[in-house]
C-alpha positions as CSV (number, residue, x, y, z in Angstrom):
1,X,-2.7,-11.6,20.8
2,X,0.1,-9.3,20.1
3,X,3.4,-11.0,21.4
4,X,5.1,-7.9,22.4
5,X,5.1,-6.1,25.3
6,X,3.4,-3.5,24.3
7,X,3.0,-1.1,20.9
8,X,5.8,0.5,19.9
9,X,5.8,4.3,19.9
10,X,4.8,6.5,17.6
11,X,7.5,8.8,16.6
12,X,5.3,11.8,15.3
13,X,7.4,13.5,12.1
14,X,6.9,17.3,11.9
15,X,4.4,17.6,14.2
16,X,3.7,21.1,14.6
17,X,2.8,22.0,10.6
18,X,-0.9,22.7,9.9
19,X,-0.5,20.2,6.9
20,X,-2.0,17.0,6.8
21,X,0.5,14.5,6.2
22,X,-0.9,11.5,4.3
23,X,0.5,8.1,1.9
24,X,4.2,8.5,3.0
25,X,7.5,6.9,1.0
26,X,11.0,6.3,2.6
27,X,14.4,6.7,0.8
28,X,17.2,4.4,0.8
29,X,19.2,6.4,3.3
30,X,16.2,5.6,5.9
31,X,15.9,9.1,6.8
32,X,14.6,11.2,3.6
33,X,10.7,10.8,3.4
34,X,7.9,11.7,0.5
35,X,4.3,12.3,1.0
36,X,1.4,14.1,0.5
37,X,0.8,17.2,2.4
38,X,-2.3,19.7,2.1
39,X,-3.9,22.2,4.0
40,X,-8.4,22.1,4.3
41,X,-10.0,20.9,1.4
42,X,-6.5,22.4,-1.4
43,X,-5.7,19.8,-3.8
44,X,-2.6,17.3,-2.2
45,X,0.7,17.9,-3.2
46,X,3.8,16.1,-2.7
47,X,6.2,17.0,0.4
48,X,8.9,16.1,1.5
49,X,11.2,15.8,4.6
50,X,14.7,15.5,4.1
51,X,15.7,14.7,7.7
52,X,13.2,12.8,9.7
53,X,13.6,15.3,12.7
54,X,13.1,18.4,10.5
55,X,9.9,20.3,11.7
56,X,8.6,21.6,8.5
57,X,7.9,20.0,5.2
58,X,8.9,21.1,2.0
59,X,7.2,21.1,-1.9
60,X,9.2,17.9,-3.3
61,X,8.6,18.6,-7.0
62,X,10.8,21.3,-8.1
63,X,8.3,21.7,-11.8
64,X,4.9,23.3,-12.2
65,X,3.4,19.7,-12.1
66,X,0.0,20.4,-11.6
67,X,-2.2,19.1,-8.3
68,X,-3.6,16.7,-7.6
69,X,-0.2,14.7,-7.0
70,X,-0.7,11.7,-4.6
71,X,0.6,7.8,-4.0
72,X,3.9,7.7,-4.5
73,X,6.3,4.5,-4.3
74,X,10.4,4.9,-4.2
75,X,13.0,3.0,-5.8
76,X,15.7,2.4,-3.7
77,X,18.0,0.8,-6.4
78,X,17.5,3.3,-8.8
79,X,16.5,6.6,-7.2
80,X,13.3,7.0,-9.1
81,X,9.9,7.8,-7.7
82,X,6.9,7.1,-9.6
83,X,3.1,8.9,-8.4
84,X,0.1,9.7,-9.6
85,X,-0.4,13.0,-11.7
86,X,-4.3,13.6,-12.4
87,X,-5.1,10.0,-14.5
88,X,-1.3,8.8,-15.1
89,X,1.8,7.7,-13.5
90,X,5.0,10.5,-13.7
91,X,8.2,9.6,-12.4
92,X,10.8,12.0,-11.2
93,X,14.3,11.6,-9.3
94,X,15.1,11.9,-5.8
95,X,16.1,15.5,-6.1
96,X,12.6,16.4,-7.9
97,X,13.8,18.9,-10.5
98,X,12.5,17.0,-13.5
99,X,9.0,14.5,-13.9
100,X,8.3,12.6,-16.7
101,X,4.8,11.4,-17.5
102,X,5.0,7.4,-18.4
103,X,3.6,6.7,-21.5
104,X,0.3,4.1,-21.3
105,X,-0.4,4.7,-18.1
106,X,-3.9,6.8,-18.3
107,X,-6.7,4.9,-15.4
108,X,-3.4,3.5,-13.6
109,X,-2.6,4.4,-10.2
110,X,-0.5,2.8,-7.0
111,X,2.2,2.1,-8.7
112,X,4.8,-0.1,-6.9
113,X,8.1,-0.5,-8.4
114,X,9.9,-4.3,-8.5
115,X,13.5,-4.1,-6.6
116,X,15.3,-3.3,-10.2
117,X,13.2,-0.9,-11.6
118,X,12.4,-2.5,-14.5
119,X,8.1,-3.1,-13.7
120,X,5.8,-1.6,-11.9
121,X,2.4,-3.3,-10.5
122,X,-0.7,-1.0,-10.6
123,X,-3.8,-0.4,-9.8
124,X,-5.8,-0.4,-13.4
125,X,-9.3,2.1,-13.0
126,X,-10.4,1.8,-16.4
127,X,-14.0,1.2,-16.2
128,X,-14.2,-0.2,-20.0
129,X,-12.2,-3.3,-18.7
130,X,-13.9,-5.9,-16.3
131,X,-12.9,-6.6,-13.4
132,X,-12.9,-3.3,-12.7
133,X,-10.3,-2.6,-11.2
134,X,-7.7,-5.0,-11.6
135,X,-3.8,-5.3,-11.3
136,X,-1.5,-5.0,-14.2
137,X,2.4,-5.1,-14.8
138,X,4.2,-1.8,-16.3
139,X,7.4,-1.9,-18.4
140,X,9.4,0.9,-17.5
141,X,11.8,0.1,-20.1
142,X,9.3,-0.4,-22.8
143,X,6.9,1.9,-21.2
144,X,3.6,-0.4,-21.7
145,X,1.6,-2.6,-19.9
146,X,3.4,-6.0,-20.0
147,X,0.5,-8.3,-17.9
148,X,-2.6,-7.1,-18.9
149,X,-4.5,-8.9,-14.9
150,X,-2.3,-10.3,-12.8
151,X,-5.2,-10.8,-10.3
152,X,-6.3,-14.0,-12.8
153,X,-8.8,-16.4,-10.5
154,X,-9.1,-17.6,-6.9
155,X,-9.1,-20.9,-5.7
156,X,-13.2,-21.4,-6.8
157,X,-12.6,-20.2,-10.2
158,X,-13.8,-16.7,-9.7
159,X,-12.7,-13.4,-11.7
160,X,-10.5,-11.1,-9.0
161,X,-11.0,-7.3,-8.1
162,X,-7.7,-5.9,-7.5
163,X,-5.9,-2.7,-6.1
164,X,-3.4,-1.3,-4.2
165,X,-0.3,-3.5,-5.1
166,X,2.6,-3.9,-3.6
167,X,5.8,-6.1,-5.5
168,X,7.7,-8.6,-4.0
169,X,11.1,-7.7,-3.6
170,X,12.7,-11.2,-4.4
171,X,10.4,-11.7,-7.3
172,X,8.5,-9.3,-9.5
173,X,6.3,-11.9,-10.6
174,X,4.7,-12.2,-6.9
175,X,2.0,-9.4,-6.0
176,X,0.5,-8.6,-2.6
177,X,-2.9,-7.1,-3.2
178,X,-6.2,-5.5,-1.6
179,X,-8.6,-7.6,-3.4
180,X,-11.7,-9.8,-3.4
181,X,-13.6,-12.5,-5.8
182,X,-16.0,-10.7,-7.9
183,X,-18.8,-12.6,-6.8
184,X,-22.5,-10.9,-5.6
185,X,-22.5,-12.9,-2.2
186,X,-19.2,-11.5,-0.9
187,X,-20.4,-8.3,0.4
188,X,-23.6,-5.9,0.6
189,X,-24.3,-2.7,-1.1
190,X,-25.5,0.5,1.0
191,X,-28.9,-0.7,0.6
192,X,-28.3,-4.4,2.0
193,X,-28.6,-6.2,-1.2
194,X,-25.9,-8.0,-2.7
195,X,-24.4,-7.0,-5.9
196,X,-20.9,-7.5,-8.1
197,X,-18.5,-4.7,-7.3
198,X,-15.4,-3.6,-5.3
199,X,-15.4,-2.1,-2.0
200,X,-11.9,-1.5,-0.7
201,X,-13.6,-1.5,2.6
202,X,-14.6,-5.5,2.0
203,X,-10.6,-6.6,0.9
204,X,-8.4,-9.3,1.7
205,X,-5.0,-9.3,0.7
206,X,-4.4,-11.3,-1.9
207,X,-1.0,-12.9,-3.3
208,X,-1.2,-13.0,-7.2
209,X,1.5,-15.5,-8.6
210,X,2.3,-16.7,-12.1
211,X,2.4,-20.4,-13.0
212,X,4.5,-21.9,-15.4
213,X,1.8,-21.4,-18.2
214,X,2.2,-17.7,-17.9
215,X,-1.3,-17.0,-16.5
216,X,-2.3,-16.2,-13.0
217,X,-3.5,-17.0,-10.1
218,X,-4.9,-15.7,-6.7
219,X,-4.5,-16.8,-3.1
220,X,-5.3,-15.0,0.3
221,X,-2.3,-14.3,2.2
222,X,-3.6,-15.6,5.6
223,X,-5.2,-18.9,5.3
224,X,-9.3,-18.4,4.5
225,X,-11.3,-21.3,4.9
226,X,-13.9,-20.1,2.2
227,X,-14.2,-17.5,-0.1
228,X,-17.8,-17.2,-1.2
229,X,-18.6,-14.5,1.1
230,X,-16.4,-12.0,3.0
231,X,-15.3,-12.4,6.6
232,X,-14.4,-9.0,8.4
233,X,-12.0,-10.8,10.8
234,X,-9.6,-11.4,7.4
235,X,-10.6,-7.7,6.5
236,X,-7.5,-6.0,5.0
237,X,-5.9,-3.6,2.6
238,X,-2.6,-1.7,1.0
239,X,0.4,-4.4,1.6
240,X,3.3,-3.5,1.5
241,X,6.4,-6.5,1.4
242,X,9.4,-6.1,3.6
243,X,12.5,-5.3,1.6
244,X,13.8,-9.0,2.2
245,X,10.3,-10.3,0.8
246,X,10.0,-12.1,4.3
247,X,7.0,-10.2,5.6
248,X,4.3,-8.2,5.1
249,X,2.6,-5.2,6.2
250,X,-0.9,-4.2,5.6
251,X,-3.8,-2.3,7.2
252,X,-7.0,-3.4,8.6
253,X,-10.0,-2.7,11.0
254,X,-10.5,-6.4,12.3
255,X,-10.4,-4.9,15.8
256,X,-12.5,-1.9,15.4
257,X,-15.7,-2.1,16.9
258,X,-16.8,0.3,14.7
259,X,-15.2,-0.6,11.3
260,X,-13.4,2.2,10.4
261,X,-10.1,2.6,13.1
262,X,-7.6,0.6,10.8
263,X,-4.0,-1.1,12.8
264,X,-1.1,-2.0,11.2
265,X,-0.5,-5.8,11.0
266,X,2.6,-7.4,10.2
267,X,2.1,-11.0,8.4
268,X,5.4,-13.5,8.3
269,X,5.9,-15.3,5.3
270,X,7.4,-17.5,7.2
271,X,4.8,-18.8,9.6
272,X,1.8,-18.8,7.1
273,X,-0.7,-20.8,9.8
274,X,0.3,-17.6,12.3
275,X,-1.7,-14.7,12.8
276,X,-0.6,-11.5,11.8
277,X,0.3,-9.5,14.4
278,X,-1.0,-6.1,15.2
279,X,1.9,-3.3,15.6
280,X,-0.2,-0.1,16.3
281,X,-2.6,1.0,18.9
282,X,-6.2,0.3,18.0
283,X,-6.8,3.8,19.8
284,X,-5.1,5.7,16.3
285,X,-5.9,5.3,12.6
286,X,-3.2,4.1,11.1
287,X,-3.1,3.4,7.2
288,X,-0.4,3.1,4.2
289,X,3.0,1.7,6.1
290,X,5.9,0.9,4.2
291,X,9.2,-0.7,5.4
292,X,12.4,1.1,5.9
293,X,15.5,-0.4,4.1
294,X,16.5,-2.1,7.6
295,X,13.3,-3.9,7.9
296,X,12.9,-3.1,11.2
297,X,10.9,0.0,11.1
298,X,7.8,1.3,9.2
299,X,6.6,4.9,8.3
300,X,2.8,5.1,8.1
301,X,0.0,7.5,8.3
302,X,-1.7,8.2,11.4
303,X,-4.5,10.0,13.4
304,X,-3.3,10.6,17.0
305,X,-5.4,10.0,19.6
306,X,-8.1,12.8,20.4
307,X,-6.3,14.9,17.7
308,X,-8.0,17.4,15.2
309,X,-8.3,15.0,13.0
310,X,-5.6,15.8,10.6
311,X,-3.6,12.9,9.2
312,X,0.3,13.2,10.3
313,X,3.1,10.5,9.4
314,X,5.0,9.0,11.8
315,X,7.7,5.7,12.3
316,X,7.8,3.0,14.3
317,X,10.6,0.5,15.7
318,X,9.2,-2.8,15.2
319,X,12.7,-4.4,16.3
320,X,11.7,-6.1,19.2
321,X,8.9,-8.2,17.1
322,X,11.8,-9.0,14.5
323,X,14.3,-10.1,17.4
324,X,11.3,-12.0,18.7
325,X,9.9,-13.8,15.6
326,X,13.5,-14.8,15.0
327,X,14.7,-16.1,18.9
């Protein structure tokens, strides 16, 4: 049951382009915002706002980067922004004028910065590596993969499929990720029989944390009472950790009838028995939310209702569930 009231309300930014608006990042001012913006089937390039009421985006990157240019993931503390550029990560400042592409990086994408700067979690899409895919920690200062798989095992001893991380803010060394055990009897193929692979549409989030020994290991976030096959009430994907590392945000269809209209949840570290709690509308699509630096509002793609189906980005005040939680 959600405990508020009712949803909050979906402030719709720049609603009048002909751009879809997809993926969105917020600065540490809380009212600059990055994204990817395209038009019909061109490649995705990133955009950007620089007032949240201003009605027209604008190219971000300032260089002749070429498309496609897509995920990107802002550091507050140092004012870098890391994306994905074709197969690598590039970062560039918050005034776009310059990108540099990271050294080591080829297969990598969703990169997610730790609160300093110094590592980035990511997404690793090499196929020559098994499991495929699977997190890894980034070095910005060294620029090279640090943790080879910091997805490690789960609970039953079973190898981890990993993607879409998102670092905790109070310690680098803690991962929230859209995962699942690479077993054959967690999940179908398109022909009904079982097989090893990933499916982002069959995640959980994950938590991957180190142990004293240096290696790692995997738990669900909300409390799973087996892991052997997957449960599409648990169903969820791209986390994203509140900037106090207090809560967490992530995307799932559990209340779709049909299995594809995704909510956003919110998940309290605090309360690990609770449920997560819904925050969006089940009547919108609503994918990849990330917290503002007051952590108490989100920016987040969306499909209004009876729309033409092209993706906007909008915010949301989720104050009254903080206030809540807290009272």
């Amino acid at each position: 049951m959600n405990p508020m009231s009712s949803y909050p309300t979906l402030n719709i930014i720049a609603p009048d382009t002909k751009l879809n608006l997809y993926r969105p990042s917020i600065g540490p001012d809380g009212n600059t915002a990055i994204f990817e913006g395209w038009e019909n089937d061109n490649p995705k390039i990133l955009h950007c706002i620089n007032d949240l009421k201003q009605n027209e985006p604008t190219r971000f990157l300032k260089t002749n980067d070429p498309a496609p240019q897509t995920r990107n993931d802002w550091c507050w503390a140092s004012g870098e922004i890391v994306y994905c550029q074709g197969e690598y990560l590039n970062t560039t400042r918050c005034d776009g004028l310059e990108s540099t592409r990271l050294n080591n990086t080829k297969h990598l994408i969703y990169g997610s910065w730790s609160q300093d700067g110094s590592t980035l979690a990511a997404m690793n899409q090499n196929q020559n590596l098994k499991p495929h895919p699977h997190t890894c920690l980034y070095s910005y200062n060294s620029r090279e993969i640090s943790v080879s798989n910091i997805n490690g095992k789960d609970s039953k001893n079973n190898n981890m499929y990993g993607g879409m991380p998102s670092t905790d803010p109070t310690n680098y060394n803690t991962v929230a990720f859209a995962g699942q055990s690479a077993i054959e009897t967690w999940h179908p193929n398109e022909d009904g029989k079982k097989e090893v692979c990933y499916n982002q549409n069959y995640n959980y989030i994950f938590l991957s944390k180190r142990k004293d020994d240096g290696t790692y290991f995997s738990t669900p976030l909300e409390p799973v009472e087996q892991l052997h096959n997957f449960e599409p009430s648990f169903q969820g994907r791209a986390p994203s950790w509140s900037p106090k590392g207090n809560r967490v945000a992530f995307e799932s269809y559990r209340n779709s009838s049909t299995g594809d209209g995704y909510q956003i949840f919110i998940y309290n570290d605090s309360d690990p028995a609770g449920a997560p709690v819904a925050v969006t509308d089940p009547r919108f699509d609503c994918q990849h939310a990330k917290w503002f630096p007051c952590g108490t509002k989100l920016i987040l793609s969306v499909k209004p209702e009876g729309g033409n189906h092209i993706w906007r980005i909008a915010w949301i005040d989720i104050s009254s569930y903080v206030n809540q939680e807290q009272s």
